[in-house]
C-alpha positions as MATLAB code, in Angstrom:
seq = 'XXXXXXXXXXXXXXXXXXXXXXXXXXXXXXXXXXXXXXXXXXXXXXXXXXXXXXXXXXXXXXXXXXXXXXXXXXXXXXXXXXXXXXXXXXXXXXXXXXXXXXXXXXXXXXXXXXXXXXXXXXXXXXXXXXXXXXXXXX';
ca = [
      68.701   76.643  101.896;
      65.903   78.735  102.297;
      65.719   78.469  106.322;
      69.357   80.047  106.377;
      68.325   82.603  103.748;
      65.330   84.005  106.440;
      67.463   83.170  109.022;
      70.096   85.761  107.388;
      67.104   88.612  106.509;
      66.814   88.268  110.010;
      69.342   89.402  111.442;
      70.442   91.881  108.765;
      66.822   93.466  109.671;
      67.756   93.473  113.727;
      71.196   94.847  112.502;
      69.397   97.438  110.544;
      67.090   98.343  112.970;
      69.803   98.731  116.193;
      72.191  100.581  113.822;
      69.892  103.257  113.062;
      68.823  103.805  117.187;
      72.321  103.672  118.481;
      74.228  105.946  116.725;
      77.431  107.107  118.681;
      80.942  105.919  118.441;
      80.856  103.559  121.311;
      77.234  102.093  120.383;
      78.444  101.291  116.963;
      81.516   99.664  118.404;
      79.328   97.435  120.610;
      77.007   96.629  117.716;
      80.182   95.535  116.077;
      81.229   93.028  118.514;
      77.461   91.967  119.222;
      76.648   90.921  115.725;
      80.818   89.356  115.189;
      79.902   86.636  118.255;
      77.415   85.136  116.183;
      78.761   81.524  115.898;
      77.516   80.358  112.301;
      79.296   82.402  109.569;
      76.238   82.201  106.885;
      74.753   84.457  109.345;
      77.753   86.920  110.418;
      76.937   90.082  108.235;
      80.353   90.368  107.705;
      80.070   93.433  105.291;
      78.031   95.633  107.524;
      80.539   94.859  110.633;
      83.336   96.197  108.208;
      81.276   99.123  107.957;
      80.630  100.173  111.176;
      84.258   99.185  111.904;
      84.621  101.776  109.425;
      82.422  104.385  110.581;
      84.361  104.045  114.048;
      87.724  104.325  112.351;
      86.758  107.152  110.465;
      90.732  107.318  108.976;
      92.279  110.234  106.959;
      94.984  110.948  104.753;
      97.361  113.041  106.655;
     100.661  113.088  104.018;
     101.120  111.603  100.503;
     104.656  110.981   99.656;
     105.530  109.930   96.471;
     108.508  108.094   95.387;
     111.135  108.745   92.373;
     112.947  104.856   90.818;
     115.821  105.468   90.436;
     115.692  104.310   86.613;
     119.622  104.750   85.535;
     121.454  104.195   88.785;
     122.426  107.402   89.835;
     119.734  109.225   92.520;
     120.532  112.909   91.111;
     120.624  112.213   87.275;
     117.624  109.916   87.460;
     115.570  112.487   89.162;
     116.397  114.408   86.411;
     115.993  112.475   83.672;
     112.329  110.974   85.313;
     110.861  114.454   85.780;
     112.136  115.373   81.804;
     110.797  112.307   80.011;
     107.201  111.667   79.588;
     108.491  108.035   78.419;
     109.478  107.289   82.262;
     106.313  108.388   83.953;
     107.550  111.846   83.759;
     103.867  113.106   84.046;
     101.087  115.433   81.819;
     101.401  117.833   79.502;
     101.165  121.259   81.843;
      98.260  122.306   80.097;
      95.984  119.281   80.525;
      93.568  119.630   83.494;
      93.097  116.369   85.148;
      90.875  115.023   87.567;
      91.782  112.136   89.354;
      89.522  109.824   91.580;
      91.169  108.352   94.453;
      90.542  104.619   95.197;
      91.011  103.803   99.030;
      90.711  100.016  100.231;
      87.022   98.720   99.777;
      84.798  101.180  100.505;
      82.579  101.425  104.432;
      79.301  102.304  104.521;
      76.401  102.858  102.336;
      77.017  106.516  101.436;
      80.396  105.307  100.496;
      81.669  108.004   97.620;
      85.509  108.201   96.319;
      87.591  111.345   96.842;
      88.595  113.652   93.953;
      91.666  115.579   93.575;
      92.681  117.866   90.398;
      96.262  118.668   89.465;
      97.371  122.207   88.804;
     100.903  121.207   86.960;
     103.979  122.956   85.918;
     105.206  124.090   82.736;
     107.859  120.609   83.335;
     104.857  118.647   83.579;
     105.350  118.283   87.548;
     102.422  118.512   89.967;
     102.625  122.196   91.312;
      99.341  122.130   93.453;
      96.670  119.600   94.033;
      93.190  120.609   94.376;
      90.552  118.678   96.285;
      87.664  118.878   94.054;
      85.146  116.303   96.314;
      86.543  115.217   99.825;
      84.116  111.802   99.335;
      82.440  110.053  101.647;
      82.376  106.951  103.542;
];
């Protein structure tokens, strides 16, 4: 319908417009509950609540952990066995340099960019450093 369809413009141009003047945390976090009370969902701009949500949150990876299978039963010799055998996810060849994007949940904000890390492995094909090469954005 084109009357929703200006309707929408609308108020994606007043949420355009009051997102650029108010600009702090706690402005963004009111703009974000202004614009979620509107009643019909064609309307809602869901997306650019998410990313103000975002902006507010404005999360960070404090640890990675990851986690060994244990693929033959027994904790020690699996650990073992994983980190020898390239055939159970055992890793890279210790000379290859790679670069890895990182792929968080869906992405807030427009100058949303992905994270890059690069490896520095071991001669046993285990991660001995990682290297961030581009922190992102978003």
């Amino acid at each position: 319908n084109e009357e929703v369809k200006q309707n929408r413009q609308g108020v994606l141009n007043l949420f355009t417009l009051l997102s650029t003047r108010y600009t702090s945390m706690e402005e963004k976090q009111q703009l974000a509950i202004l614009f979620s009370l509107i009643s019909k969902p064609e309307l809602q701009p869901v997306k650019e609540i998410k990313g103000l949500l975002g902006e507010i949150d404005n999360g960070t990876i404090a640890e990675i952990q990851l986690e060994v299978e244990d693929v033959l039963g027994d904790s020690d010799i699996s650990r073992d066995y994983f980190r020898l055998s390239s055939r159970q996810g055992g890793g890279f060849a210790s000379s290859d340099a790679q670069v890895i994007s990182i792929e968080p949940p869906a992405p807030l904000g427009d100058d949303y960019r992905p994270a890059k890390i690069q490896t520095i492995m071991k001669p046993t094909s285990r991660i001995l450093r990682i290297n961030v090469v581009d922190g992102g954005e978003g």
